[in-house]
MARTI-988886 format. One record per residue (C-alpha): residue in three letters; y, x, z. Coordinates in Angstrom, 1 decimal, padded with zeros to 4 digits. Each point is the difference from the previous one (the first is absolute). Layout:
R_aa_c2_c1_c3
R_ALA_Y_X_Z $
...
% end
This chain:
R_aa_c2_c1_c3
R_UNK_021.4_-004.2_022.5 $
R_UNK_003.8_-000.8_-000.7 $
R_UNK_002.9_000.4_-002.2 $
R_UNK_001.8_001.1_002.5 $
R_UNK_000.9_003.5_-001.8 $
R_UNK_000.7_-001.0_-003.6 $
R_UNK_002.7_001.1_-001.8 $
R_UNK_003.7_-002.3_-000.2 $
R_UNK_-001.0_-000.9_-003.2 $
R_UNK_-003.6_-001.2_000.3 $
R_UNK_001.2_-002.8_003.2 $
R_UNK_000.2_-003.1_-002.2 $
R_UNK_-003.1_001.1_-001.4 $
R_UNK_-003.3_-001.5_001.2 $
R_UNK_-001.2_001.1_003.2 $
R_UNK_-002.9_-000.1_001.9 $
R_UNK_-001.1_-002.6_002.5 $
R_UNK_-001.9_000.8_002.3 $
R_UNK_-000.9_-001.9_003.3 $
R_UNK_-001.7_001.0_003.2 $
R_UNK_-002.1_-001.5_002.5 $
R_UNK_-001.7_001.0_002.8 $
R_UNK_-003.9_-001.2_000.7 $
R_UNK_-003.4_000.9_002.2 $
R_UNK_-003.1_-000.6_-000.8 $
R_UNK_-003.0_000.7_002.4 $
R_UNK_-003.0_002.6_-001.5 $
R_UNK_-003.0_000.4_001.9 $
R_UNK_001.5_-001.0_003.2 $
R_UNK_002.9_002.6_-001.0 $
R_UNK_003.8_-001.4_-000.6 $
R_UNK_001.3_001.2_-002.9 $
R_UNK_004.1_-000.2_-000.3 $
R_UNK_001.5_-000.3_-003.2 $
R_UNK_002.9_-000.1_-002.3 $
R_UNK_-000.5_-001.7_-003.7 $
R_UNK_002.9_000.3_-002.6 $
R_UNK_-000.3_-002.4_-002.8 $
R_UNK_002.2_-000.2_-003.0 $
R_UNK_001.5_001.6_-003.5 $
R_UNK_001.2_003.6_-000.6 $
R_UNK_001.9_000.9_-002.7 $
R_UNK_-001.4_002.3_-002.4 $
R_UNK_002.4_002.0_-002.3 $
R_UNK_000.0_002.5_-002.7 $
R_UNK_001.9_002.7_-000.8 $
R_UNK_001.8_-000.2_-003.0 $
R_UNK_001.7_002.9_-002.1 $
R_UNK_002.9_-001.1_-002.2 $
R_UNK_001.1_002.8_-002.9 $
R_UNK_-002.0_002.8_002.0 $
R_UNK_002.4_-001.5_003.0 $
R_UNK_-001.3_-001.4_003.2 $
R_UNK_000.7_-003.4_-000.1 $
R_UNK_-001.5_-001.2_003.7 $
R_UNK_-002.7_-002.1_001.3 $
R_UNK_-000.7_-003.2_-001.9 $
R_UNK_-002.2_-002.9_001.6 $
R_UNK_-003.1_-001.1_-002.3 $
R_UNK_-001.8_-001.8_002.8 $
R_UNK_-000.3_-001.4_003.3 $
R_UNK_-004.0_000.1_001.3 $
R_UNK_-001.1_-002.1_003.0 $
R_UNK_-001.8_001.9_002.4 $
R_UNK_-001.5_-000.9_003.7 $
R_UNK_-000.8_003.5_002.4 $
R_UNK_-001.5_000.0_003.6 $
R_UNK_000.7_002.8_002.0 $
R_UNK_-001.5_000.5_003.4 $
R_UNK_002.8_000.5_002.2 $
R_UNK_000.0_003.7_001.8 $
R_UNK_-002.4_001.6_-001.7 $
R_UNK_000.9_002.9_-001.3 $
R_UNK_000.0_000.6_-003.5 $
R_UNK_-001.0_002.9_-000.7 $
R_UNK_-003.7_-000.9_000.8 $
R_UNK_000.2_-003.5_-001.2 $
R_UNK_-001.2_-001.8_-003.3 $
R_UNK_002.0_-001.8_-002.1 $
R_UNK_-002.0_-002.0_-002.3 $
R_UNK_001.5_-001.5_-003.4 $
R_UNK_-001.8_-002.9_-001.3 $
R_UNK_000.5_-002.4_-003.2 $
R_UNK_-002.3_-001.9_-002.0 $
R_UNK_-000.2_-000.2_-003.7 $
R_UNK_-000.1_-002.7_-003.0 $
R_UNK_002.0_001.4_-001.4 $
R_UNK_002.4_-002.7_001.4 $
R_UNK_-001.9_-000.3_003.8 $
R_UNK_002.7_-000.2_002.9 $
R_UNK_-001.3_002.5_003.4 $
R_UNK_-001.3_-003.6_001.4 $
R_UNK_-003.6_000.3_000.0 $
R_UNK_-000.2_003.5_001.5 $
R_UNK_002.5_-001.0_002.3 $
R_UNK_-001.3_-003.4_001.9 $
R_UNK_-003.7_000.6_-001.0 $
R_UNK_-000.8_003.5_001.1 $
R_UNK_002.4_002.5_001.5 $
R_UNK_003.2_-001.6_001.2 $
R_UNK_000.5_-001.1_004.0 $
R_UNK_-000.4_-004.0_-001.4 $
R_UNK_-002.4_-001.2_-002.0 $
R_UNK_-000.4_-003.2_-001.4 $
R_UNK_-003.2_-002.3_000.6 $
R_UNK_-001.2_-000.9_-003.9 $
R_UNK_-004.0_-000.9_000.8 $
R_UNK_-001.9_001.4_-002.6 $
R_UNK_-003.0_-001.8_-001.5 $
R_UNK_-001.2_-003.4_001.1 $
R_UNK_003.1_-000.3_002.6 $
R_UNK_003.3_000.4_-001.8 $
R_UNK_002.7_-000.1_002.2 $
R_UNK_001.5_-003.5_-000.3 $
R_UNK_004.4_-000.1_-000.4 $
R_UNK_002.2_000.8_001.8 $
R_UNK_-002.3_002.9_001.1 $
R_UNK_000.4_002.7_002.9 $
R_UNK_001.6_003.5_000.9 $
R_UNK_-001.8_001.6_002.7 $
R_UNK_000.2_004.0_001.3 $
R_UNK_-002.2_002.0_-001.8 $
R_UNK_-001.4_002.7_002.6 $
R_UNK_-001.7_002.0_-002.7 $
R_UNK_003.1_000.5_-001.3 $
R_UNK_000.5_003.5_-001.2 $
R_UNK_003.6_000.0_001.6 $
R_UNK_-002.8_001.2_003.3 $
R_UNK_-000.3_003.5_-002.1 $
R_UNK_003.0_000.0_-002.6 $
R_UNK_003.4_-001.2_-000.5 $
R_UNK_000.2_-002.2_-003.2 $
R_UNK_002.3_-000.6_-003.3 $
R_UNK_-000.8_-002.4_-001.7 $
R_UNK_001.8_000.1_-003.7 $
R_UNK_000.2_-002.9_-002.5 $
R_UNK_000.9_001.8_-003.5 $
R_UNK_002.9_-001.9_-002.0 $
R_UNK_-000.4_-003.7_-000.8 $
R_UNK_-002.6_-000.5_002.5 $
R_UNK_000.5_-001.2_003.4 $
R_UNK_003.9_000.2_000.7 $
R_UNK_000.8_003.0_-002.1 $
R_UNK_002.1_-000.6_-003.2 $
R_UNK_001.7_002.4_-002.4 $
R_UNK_004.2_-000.3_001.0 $
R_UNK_002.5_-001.9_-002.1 $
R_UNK_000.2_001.6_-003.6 $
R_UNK_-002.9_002.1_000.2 $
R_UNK_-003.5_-000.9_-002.1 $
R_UNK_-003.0_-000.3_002.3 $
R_UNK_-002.4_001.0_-002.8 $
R_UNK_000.9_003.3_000.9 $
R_UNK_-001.9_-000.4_002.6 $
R_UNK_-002.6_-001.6_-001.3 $
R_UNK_-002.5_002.2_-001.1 $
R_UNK_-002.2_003.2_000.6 $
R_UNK_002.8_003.2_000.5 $
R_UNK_003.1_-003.0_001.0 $
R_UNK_-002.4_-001.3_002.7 $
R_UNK_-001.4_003.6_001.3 $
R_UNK_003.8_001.6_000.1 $
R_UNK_001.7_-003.2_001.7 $
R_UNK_-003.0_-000.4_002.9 $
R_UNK_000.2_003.4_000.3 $
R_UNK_004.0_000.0_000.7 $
R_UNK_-000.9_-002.4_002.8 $
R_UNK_-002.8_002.5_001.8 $
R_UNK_002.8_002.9_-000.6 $
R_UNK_002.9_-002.0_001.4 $
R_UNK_-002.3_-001.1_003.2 $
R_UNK_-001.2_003.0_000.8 $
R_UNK_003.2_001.6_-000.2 $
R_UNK_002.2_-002.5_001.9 $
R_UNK_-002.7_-000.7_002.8 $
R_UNK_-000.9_004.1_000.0 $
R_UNK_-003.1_-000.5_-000.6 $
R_UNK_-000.4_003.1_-002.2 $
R_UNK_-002.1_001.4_002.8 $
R_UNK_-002.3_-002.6_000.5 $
R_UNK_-003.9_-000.7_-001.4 $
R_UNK_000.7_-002.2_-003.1 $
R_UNK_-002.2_-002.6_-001.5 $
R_UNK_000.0_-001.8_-003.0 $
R_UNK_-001.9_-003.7_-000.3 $
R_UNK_-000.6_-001.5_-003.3 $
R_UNK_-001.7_-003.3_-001.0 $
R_UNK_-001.7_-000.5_-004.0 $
R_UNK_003.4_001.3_-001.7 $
R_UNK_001.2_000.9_003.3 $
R_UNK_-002.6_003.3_-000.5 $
R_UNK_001.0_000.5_-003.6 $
R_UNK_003.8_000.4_001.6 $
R_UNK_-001.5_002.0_002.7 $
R_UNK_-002.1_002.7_-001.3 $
R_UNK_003.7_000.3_-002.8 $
R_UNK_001.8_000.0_003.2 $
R_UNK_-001.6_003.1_001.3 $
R_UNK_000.3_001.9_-003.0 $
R_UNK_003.6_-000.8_-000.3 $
R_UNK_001.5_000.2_003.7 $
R_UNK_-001.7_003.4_000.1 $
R_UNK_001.4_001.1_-003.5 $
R_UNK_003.1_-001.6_000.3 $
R_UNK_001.1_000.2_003.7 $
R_UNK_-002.8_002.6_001.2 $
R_UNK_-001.0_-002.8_002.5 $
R_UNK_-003.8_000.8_000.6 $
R_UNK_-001.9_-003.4_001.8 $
R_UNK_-002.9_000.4_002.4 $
R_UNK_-002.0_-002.9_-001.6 $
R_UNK_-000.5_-002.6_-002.3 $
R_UNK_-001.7_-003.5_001.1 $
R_UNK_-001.1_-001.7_-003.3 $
R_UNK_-001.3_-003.6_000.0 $
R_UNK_-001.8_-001.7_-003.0 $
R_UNK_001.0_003.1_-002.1 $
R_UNK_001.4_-000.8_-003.9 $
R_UNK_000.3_004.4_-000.9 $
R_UNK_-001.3_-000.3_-003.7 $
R_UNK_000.3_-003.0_-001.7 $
R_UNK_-002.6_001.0_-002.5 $
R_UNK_-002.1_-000.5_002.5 $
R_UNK_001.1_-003.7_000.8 $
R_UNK_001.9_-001.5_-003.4 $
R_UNK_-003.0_-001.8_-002.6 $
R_UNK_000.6_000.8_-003.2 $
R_UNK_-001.7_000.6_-003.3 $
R_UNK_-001.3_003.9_-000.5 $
R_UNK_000.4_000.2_004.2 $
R_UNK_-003.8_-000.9_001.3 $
R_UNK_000.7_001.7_003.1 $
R_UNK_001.2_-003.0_002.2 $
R_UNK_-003.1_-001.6_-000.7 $
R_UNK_-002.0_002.6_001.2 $
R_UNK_001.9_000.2_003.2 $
R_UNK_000.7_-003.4_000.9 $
R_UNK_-003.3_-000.8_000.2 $
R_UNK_-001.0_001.0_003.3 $
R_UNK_002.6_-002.2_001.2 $
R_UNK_-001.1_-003.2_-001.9 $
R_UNK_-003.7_000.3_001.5 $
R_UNK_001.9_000.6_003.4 $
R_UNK_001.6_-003.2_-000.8 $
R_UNK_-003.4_-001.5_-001.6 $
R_UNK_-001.8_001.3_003.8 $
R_UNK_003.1_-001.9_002.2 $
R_UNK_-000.5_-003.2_-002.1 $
R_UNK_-003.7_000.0_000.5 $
R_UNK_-001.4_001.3_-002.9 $
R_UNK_-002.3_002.6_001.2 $
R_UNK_-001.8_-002.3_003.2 $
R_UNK_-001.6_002.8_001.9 $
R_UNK_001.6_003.3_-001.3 $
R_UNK_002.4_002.2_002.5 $
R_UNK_003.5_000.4_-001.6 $
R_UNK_-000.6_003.9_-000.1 $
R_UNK_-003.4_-000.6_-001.7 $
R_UNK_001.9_-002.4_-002.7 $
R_UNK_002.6_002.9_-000.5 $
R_UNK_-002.3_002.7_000.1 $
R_UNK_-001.3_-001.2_-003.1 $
R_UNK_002.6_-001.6_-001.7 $
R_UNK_001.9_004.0_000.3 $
R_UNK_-002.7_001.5_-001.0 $
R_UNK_-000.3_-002.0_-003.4 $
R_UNK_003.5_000.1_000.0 $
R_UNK_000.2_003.5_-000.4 $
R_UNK_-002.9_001.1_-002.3 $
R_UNK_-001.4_-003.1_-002.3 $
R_UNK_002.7_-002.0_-000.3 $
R_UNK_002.4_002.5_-001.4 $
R_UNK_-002.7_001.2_-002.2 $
R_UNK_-001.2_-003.7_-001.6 $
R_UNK_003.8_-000.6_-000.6 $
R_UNK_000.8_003.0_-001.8 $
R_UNK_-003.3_-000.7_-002.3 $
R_UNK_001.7_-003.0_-001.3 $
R_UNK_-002.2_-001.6_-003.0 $
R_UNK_-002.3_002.7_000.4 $
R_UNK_-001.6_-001.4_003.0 $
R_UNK_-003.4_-001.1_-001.0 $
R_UNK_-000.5_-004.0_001.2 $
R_UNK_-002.4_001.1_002.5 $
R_UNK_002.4_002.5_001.9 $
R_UNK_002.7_-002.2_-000.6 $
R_UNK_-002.2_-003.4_001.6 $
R_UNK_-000.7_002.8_003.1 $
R_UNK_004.0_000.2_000.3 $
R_UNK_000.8_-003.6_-000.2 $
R_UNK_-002.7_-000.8_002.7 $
R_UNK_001.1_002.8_002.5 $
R_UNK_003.7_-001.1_-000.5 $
R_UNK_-001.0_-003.4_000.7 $
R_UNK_-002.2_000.5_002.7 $
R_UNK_002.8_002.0_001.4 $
R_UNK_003.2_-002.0_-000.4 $
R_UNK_-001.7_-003.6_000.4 $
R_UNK_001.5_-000.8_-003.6 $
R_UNK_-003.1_-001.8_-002.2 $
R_UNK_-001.5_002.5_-002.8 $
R_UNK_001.4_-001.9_-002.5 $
R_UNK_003.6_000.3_001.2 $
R_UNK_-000.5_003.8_000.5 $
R_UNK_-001.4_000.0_-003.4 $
R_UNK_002.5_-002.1_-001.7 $
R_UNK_002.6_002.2_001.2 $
R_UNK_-000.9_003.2_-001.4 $
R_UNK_-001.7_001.7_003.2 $
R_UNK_003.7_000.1_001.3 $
R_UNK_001.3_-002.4_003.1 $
R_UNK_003.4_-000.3_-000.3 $
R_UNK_001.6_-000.4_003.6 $
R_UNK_002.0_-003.1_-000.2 $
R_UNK_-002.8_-001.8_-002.2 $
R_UNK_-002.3_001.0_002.7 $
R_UNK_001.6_-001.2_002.7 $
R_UNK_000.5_-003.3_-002.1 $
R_UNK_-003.6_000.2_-001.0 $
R_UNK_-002.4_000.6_003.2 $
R_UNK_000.2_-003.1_001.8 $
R_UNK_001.1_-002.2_-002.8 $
R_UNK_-003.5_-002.5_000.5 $
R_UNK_001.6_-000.6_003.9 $
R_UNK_003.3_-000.8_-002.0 $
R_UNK_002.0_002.8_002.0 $
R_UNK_002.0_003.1_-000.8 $
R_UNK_-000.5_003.6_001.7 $
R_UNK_002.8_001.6_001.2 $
R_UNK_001.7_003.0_-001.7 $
R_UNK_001.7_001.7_003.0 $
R_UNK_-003.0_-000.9_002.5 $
R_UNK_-002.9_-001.4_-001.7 $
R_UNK_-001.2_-001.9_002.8 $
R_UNK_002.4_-002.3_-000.2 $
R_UNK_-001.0_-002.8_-002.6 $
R_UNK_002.1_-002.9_-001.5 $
R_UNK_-000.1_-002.8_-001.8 $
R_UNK_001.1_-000.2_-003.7 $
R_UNK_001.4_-003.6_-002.3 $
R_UNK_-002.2_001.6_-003.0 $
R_UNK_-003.3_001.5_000.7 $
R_UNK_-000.4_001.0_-003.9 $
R_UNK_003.1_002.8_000.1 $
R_UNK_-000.6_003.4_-000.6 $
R_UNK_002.8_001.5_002.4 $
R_UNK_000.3_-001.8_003.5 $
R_UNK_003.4_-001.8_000.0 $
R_UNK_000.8_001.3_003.8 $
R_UNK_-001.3_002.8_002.2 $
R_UNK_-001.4_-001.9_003.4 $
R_UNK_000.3_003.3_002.1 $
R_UNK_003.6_000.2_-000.8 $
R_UNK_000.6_-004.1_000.3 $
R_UNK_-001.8_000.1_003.6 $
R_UNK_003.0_002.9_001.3 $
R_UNK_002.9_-000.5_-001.7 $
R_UNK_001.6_-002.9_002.3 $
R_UNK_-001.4_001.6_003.1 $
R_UNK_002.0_003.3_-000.5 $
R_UNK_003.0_-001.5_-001.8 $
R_UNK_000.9_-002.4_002.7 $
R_UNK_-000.6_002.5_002.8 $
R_UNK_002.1_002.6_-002.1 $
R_UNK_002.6_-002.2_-000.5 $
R_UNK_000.2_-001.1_004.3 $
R_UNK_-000.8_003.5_001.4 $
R_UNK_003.2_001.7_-002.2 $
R_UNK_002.3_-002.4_000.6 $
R_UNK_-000.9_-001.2_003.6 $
R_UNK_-001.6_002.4_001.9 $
R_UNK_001.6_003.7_-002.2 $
R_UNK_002.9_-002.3_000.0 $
R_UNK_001.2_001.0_-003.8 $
R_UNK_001.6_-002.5_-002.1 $
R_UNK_000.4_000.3_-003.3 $
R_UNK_-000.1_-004.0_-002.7 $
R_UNK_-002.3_002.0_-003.1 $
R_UNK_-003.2_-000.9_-000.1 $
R_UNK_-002.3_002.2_001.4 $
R_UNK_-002.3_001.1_-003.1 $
R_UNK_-003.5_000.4_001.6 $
R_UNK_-001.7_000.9_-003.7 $
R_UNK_002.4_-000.7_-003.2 $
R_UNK_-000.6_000.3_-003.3 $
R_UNK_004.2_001.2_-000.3 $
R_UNK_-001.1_003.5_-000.4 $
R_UNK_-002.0_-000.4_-003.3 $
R_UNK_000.5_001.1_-002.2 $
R_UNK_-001.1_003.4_001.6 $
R_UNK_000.7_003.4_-001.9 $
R_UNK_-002.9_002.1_-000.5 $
R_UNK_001.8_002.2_-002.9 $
R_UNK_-001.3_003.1_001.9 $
R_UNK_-003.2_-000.8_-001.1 $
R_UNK_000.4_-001.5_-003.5 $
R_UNK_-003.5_000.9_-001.8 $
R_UNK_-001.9_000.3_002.7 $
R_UNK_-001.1_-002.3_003.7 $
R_UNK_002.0_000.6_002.7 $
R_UNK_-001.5_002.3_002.2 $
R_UNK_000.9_002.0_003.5 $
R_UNK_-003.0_002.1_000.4 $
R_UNK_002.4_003.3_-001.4 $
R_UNK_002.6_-000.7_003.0 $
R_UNK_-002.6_-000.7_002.5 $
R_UNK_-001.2_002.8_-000.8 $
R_UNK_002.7_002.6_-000.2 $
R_UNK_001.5_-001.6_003.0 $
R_UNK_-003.4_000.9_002.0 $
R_UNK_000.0_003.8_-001.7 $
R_UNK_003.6_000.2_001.1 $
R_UNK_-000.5_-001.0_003.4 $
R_UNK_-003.7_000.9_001.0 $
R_UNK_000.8_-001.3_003.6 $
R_UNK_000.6_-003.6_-001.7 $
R_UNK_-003.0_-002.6_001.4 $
R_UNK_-001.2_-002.9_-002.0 $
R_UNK_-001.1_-003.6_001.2 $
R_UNK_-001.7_-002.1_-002.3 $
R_UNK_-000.7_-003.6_001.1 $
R_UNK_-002.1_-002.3_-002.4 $
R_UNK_-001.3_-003.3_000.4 $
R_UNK_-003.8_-001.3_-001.5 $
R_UNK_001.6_-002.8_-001.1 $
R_UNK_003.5_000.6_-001.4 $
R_UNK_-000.2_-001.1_-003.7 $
R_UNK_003.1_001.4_-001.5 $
R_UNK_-000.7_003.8_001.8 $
R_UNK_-003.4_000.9_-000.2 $
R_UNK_-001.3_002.7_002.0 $
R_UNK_-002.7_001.6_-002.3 $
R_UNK_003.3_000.6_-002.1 $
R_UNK_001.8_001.2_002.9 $
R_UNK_-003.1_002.2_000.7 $
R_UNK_000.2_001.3_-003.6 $
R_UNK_003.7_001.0_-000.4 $
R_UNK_-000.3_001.9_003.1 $
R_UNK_-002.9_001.7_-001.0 $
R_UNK_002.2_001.0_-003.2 $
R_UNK_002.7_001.8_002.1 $
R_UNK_001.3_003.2_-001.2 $
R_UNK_-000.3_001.8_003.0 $
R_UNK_-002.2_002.8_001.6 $
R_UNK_-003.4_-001.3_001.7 $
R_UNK_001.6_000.8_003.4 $
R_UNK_002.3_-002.6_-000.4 $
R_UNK_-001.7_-002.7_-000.5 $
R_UNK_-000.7_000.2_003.7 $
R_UNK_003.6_-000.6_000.5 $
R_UNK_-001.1_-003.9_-001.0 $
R_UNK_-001.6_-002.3_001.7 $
R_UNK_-001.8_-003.8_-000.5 $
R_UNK_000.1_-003.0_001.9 $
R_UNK_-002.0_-003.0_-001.7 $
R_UNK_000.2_-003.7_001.5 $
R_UNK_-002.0_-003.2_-000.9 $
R_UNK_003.2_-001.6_-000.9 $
R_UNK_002.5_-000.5_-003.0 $
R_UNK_003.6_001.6_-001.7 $
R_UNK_001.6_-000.5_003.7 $
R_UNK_-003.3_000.5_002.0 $
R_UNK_002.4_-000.7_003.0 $
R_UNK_-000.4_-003.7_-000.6 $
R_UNK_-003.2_000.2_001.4 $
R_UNK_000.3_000.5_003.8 $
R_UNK_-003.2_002.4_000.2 $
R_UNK_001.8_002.5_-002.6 $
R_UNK_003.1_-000.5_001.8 $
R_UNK_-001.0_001.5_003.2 $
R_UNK_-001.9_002.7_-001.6 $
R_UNK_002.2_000.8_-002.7 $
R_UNK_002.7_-000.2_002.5 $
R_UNK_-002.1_002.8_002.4 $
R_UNK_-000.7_001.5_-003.2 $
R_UNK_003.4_001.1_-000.8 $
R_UNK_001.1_000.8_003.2 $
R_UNK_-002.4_002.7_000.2 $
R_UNK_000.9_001.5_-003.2 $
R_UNK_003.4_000.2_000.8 $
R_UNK_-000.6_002.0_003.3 $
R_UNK_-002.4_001.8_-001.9 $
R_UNK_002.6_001.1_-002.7 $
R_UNK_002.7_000.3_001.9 $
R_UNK_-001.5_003.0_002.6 $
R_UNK_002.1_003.4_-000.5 $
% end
């Protein structure tokens, strides 16, 4: 991807900046050559002066990092786009922990990696079955708005969907790729922007995908934002707090599918129904509630009483192991940490996120500059907080929600294929919730066959443990065969 062909009047303009290097890495016994590209292109906007056309205008330049397998042909291979989400998350994660050709060694619980950590090849890596973009939306990563332009106009629901989209349209275009199986691969936002992105590059640039991979899935944030009026996050978080309660020993004796089995089905029928009687719950049904909850989530009976039948997620996590004077983790909940005040409400740090953040920042930071051999003196924004505040005016009076573009994006394209990967013990992402939107789609019962589930005893980025790695890695791989056959 190059300037090469702008107009005279667009050369002192910002340009792209692209460099390429050549690599192999060896896949079951098999060499695989190829070429990664790794820096910022330019995205620009058409701009009407009077009625008059008035040229292109620069808004943004996004970083991006693609593999491509050198002579395959590409009319019968992938491409996969990948990002995660925040809002405000950098590609990183998706990058070194799951699909790229490197991956970074983080340990996961009870051996975190110790500084100044380790890049080895990844021969899971979905490079084997797909090329890869990997997209880091404005303000994160290396991607900045250009001099004189706002970045907020990027920063929020349609400003994000329209400018990651621009990226997959100027890819595919300038690599002709139009041909080619396409794939998009979202993390926790990163499926809220993927499930809009299908939607709008088929509406927009009639650019049908083959398949959607989406990881810890945020689609209706009714289902996942606590609030007063909203009882249904407590309802379906809680299979995922007695998943927690089972890892951290509170049901000695019990199969993790036995735990869930239960926990769902109170989850789903008397649950809902004791929290929509409110006051009118006599004190024996509501004593029955506050046991099973507690016997459940490993929370005493007076803490699930004293909070009004409802577990809030952060207070939980703050909550469980409080009498071993530790913290469970947000992101991964078997990660646990220590706290300076064991009285808070709201833990003062997520441990999951503490335990990978320096693993995959300083191996970000080498790998791009050394080994992709891109300079550039910003700092590299892994997650940042520059993107808030984050516009949501398209859905002012009501939760955000993408179960209407899922869903007309699957009527639209029936051939479109669905993978849905969830993790027992991801405490920001449930999976009964994810279970529930999906069940909510607006699509014909054929259709739903068109999705399927993948479910790993593991957290937000289930990669982190090596076990889901492999299989989620495997996992994938044959979905994207799958949805790429003619």
């Amino acid at each position: 991807m190059t300037d090469k062909d702008a107009p005279e009047d667009e050369k002192d303009l910002p340009s792209d900046d692209f460099v390429t290097t050549r690599h192999s890495i060896t896949v079951k016994q098999r060499t695989l050559d190829y070429t990664a590209t790794t820096g910022r292109v330019v995205l620009r906007q058409e701009v009407l002066t009077d009625g008059k056309f008035d040229g292109h205008v620069p808004k943004a330049e996004v970083f991006l990092t693609s593999y491509t397998l050198d002579g395959a042909d590409p009319a019968e291979r992938p491409v996969t786009f990948a990002f995660n989400g925040g809002p405000g998350s950098s590609s990183v994660w998706l990058h070194l922990g799951l699909f790229g050709p490197r991956r970074v060694v983080s340990g996961d619980v009870g051996a975190i990696a110790k500084p100044p950590y380790e890049l080895v090849d990844n021969p899971e890596t979905l490079l084997a079955h797909s090329d890869l973009v990997f997209i880091d939306p404005v303000s994160t990563g290396f991607s900045r708005a250009v001099k004189g332009e706002k970045p907020g106009d990027h920063h929020g629901f349609t400003g994000d969907v329209e400018s990651v989209g621009e990226v997959i349209r100027l890819w595919t275009t300038r690599n002709g790729r139009w041909l080619s199986p396409k794939f998009l691969a979202g993390e926790s936002y990163g499926t809220t922007r993927a499930s809009a992105l299908a939607d709008h590059l088929q509406n927009r640039y009639g650019l049908y995908l083959n398949g959607l991979v989406l990881i810890s899935t945020a689609l209706d944030f009714g289902t996942l934002d606590f609030g007063t009026g909203n009882d249904l996050p407590y309802t379906l978080f809680l299979p995922t707090y007695a998943a927690i309660a089972h890892y951290h020993g509170f049901h000695e004796g019990r199969t993790l599918a036995d735990v869930l089995a239960e926990a769902e089905e109170f989850a789903a029928r008397d649950y809902p129904w004791a929290l929509a009687r409110g006051s009118r719950l006599s004190a024996a049904e509501r004593a029955d509630v506050v046991a099973r909850i507690a016997r459940l989530t490993g929370v005493s009976e007076e803490y699930a009483d004293s909070v009004d039948l409802r577990l809030e997620h952060v207070r939980y996590y703050t909550e469980l192991l409080r009498p071993r004077r530790l913290a469970v983790g947000r992101l991964d909940s078997r990660f646990t940490g220590p706290e300076a005040d064991y009285g808070r409400e709201h833990f003062s740090q997520d441990p999951s996120y503490a335990a990978i953040l320096g693993p995959y920042s300083a191996t970000l930071n080498h790998y791009l500059k050394v080994e992709l051999e891109y300079a550039n003196d910003l700092p590299y924004e892994i997650l940042t907080g520059n993107v808030r505040p984050w516009s949501y005016q398209e859905f002012e009076n009501a939760h955000v929600t993408v179960v209407d573009k899922l869903s007309a994006a699957l009527r639209a394209n029936p051939h479109l294929k669905v993978h849905v990967a969830s993790g027992y013990l991801d405490g920001a992402t449930p999976y009964f919730a994810t279970e529930h939107v999906l069940a909510h789609l607006a699509i014909p019962a054929e259709l739903h066959d068109n999705i399927e589930h993948a479910y790993y005893e593991a957290g937000h980025m289930m990669y982190v443990h090596e076990p889901s790695r492999v299989q989620q890695s495997k996992d994938i791989a044959a979905f994207v065969h799958k949805a790429s056959n003619r």
